[in-house]
C-alpha positions as CSV (number, residue, x, y, z in Angstrom):
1,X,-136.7,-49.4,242.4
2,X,-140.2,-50.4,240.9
3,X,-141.6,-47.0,242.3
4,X,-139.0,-45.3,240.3
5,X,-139.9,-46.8,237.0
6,X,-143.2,-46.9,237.5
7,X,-145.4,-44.3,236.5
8,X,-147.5,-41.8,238.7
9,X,-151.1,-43.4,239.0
10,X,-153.9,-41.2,239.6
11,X,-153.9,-42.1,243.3
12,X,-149.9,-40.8,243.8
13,X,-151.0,-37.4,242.2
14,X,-154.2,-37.5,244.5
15,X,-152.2,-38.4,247.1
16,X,-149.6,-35.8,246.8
17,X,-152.1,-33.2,246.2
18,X,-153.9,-34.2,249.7
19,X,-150.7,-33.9,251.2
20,X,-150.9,-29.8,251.9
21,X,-149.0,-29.7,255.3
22,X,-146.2,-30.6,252.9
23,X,-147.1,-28.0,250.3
24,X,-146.8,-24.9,252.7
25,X,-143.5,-26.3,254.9
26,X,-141.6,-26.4,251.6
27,X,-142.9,-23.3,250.4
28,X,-141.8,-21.6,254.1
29,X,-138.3,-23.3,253.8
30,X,-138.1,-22.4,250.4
31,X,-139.0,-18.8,250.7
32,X,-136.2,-18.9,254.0
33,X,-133.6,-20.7,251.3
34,X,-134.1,-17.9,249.0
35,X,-134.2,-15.1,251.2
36,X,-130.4,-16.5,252.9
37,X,-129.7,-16.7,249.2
38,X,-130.2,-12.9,248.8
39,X,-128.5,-12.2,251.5
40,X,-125.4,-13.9,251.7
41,X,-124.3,-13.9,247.6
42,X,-127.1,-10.5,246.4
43,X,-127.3,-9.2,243.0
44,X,-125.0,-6.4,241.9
45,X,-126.5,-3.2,241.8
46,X,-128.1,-1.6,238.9
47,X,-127.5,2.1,238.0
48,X,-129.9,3.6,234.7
49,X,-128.8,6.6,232.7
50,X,-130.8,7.9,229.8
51,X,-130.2,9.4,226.6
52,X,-132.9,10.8,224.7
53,X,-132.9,10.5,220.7
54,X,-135.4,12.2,218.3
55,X,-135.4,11.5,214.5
56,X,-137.9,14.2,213.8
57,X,-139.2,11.8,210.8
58,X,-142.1,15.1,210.1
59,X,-138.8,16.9,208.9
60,X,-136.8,13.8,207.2
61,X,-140.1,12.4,205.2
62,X,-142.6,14.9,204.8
63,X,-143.7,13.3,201.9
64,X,-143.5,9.3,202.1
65,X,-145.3,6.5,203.2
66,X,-145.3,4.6,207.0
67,X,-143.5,1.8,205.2
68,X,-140.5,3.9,204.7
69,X,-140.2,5.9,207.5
70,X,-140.6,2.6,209.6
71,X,-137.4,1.4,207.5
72,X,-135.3,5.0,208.4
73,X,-136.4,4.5,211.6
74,X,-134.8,0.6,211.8
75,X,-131.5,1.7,209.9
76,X,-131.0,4.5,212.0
77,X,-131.3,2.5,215.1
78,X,-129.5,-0.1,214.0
79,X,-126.7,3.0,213.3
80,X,-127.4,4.3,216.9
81,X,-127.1,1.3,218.5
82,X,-123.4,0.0,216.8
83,X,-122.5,3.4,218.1
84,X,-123.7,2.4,222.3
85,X,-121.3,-0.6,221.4
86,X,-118.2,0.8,219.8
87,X,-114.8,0.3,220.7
88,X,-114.7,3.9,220.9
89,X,-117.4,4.5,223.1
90,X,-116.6,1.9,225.5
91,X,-112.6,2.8,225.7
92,X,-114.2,6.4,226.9
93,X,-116.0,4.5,229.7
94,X,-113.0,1.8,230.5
95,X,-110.5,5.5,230.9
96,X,-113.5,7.2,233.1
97,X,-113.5,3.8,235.6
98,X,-110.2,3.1,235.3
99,X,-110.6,-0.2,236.4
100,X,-112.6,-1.8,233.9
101,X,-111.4,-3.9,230.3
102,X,-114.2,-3.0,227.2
103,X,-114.6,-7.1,227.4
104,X,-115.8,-7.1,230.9
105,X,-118.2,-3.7,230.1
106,X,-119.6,-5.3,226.8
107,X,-120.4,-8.6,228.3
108,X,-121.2,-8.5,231.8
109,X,-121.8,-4.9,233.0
110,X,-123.4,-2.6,230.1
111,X,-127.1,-3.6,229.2
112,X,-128.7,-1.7,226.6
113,X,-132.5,-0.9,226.5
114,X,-134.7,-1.9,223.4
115,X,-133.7,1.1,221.3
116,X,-136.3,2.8,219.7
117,X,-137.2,6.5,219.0
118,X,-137.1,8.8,222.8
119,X,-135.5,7.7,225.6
120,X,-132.8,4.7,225.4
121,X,-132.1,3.4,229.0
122,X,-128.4,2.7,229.5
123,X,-128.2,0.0,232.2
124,X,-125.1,-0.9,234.4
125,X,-124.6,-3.6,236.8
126,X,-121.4,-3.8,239.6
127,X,-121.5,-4.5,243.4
128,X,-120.4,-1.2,244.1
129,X,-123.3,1.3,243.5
130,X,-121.4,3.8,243.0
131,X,-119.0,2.5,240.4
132,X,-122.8,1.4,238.6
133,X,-123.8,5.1,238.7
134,X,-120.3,6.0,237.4
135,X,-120.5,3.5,234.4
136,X,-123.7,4.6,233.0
137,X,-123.5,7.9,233.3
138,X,-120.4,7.8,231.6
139,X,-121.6,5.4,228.9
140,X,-124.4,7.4,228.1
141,X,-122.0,11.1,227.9
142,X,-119.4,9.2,225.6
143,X,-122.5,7.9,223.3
144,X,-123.8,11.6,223.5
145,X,-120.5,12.6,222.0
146,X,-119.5,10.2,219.5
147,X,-123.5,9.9,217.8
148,X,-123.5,13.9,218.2
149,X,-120.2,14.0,216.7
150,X,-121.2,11.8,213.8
151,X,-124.2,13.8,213.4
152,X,-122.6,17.0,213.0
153,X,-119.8,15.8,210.2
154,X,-122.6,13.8,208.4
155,X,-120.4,10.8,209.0
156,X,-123.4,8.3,208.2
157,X,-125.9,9.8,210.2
158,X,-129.0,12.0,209.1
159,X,-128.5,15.6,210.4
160,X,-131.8,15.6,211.8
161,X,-131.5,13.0,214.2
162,X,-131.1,15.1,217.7
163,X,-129.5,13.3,221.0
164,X,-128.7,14.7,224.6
165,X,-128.3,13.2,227.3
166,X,-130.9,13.8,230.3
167,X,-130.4,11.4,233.0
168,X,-126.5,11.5,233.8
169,X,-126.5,13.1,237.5
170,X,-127.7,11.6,241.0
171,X,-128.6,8.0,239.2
172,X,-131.1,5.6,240.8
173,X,-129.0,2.7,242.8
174,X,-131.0,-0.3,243.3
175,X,-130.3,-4.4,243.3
176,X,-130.4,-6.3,239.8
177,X,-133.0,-8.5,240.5
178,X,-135.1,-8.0,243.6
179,X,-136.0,-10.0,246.9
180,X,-139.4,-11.2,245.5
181,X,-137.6,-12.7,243.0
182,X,-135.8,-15.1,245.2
183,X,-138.5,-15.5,246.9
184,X,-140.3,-17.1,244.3
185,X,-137.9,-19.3,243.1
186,X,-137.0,-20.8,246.5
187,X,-140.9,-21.0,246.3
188,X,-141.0,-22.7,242.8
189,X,-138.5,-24.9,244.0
190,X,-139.7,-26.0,247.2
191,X,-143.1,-26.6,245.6
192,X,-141.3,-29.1,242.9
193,X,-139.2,-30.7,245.4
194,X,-142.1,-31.6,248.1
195,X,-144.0,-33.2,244.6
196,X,-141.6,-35.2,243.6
197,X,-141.3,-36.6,247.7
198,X,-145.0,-37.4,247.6
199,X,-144.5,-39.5,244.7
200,X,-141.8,-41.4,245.2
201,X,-141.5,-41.2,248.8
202,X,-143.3,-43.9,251.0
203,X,-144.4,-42.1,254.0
204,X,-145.3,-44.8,257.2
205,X,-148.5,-44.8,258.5
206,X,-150.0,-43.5,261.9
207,X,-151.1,-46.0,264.5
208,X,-154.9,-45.1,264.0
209,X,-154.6,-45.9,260.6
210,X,-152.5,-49.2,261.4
211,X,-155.3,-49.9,263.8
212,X,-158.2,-49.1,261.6
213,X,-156.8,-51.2,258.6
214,X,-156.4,-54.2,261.2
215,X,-160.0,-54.0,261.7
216,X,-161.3,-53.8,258.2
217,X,-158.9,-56.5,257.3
218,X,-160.4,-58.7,260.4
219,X,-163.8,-58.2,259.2
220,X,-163.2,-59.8,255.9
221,X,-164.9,-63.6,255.6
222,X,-162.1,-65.7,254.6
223,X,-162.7,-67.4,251.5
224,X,-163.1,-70.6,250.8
225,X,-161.3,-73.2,248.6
């Protein structure tokens, strides 16, 4: 119990530090954990469909300053992006799965790229790749209609603002988070796990260093009262 409340002296983190057969078994067996990790329970697949918006600010301020076409530029996004997330928008995607609730799109499977002006990445996870490629490409036509829609009635859009959709067919199909990542977190925690061993671990000493601390003990004079 006194190691534990005890703190780490200089010769524990020396110690531990020294220690580097330690260092590279955990980092092996954590690298293994991680990898088994990946394997047995993986990361849903990730489908990415793209949209591509252009505010053609040259033909909606000619005349004005940075400072307020940087302020069209946020409001319009901030239009934009409501839009991605609209109960209508995401009942088109829910009718072209059939199998999905808007709550279960809008909080675990759609992911929405930083919107700005060009392309806006629309990002969807499932374990099926093939229901991934379906959701985005179907979340990115049904944004394509409702903002184009918008756009054309002037329903709180500017009429300049052009969107089409160019990455809907033959999507990439790839994990959420990829192997190295595991990797380096059964690495990470490997690493932390062997340091905290060394320090509060005793380990028993080898024979020749039994023996050798017999022999410096025996050479000591004993000391006189």
């Amino acid at each position: 119990m006194k190691i534990l409340y005890s703190p780490a002296s200089l010769d524990d983190l020396i110690s531990s530090l020294r220690a580097w057969r330690i260092w590279i078994f955990s980092a092996i067996i954590g690298c293994l954990v991680g990898a088994a990790v990946y394997q047995l329970a993986p990361p849903p697949y990730r489908s990415q469909a793209t949209a591509n918006i252009d505010f053609n600010l040259e033909m909606t301020w000619p005349k004005y300053t940075d400072r307020q076409q940087f302020y069209y530029l946020e409001r319009e996004t901030r239009k934009l992006e409501e839009i991605a997330w609209s109960d209508a928008v995401l009942k088109s995607v829910a009718a072209a799965d059939g199998n999905t609730l808007i709550g279960e799109l809008r909080n675990h499977k759609l992911q929405l790229s930083q919107p700005a002006e060009g392309g806006w990445h629309f990002f969807a996870d499932d374990p099926d790749p093939k229901r991934a490629q379906l959701l985005a490409s179907s979340w990115v036509q049904a944004f394509v209609e409702q903002a184009g829609g918008r756009i054309i009635k002037s329903e709180g859009l500017n009429s300049y603002i052009e969107i089409e959709a160019t990455q809907i067919a033959d999507l990439p199909q790839k994990r959420s988070l990829p192997l190295g990542s595991y990797l380096f977190a059964g690495l990470m925690a490997g690493w932390i796990a062997s340091f905290f061993l060394s320090l509060f671990v005793r380990f028993v000493p080898t024979p020749e260093a039994t023996l050798q601390g017999k022999k410096n003990g025996s050479r000591r004079k004993p000391v006189k009262p």
